[in-house]
C-alpha positions in Angstrom: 89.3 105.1 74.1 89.0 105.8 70.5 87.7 109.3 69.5 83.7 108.3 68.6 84.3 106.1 72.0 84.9 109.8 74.0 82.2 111.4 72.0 79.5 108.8 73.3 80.6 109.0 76.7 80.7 113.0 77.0 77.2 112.7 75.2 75.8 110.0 77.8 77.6 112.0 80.8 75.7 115.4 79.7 72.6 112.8 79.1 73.2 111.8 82.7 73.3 115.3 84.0 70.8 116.4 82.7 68.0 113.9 83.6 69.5 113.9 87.3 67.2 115.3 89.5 69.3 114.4 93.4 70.4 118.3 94.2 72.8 116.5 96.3 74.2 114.3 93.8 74.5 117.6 91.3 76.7 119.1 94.7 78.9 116.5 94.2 79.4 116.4 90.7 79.9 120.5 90.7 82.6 120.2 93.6 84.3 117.5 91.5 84.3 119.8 88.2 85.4 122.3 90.6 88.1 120.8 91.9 89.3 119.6 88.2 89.3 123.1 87.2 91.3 124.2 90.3 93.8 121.7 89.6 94.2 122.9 85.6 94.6 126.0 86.2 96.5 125.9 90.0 100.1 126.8 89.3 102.5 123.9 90.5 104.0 126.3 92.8 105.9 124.3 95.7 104.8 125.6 98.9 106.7 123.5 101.7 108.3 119.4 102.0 107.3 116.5 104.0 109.2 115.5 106.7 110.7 112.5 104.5 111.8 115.6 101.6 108.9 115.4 99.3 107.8 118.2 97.8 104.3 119.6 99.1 102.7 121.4 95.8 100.0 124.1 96.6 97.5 122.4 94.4 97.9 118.9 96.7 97.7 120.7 99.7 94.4 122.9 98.6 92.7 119.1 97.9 93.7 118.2 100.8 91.8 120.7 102.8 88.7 120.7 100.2 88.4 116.9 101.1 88.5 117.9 104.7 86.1 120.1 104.3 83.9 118.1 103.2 84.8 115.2 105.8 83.6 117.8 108.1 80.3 118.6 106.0 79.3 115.4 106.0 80.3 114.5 109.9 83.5 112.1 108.8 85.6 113.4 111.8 86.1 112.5 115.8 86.0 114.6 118.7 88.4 115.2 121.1 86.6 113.1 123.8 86.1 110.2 121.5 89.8 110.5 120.5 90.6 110.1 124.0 88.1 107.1 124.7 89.8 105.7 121.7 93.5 106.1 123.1 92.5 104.3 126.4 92.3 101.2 124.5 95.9 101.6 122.8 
């Protein structure tokens, strides 16, 4: 994207914005400039490994649990009884 290309675009994004009226919608977009702003300024700080060696970064493993969160939030999860009524079938 040339530089007049990434002007536009900001300029219709901020357009976008600010016509939006959805509170939900503006949610979203805040937890998605939050989380962009937590990853530029997160240090890259290694806080564990997986069990195949890879490196677990703090950063990855805060997203992680932000996109739990919202799973939770927004009912994307099972219970422990329809984990089990689930298993019988395996």
């Amino acid at each position: 994207m040339n530089k007049e290309d990434l002007q536009q675009a900001k300029l219709d994004i901020i357009s976008w914005i600010v016509n939006e009226s959805n509170e939900t919608v503006l949610g979203q977009i805040q937890e998605l400039i939050d989380d962009i702003e937590y990853e530029r300024t997160s240090d890259t700080k290694v806080i564990g490994f997986g069990i195949n060696g890879v490196k677990i970064f703090k950063s990855e493993f805060v997203r992680c649990i932000r996109q739990s969160e919202r799973g939770l939030k927004n009912g994307e999860f099972l219970s422990v009884e329809d984990l089990e009524k689930q298993s019988e079938t395996w």
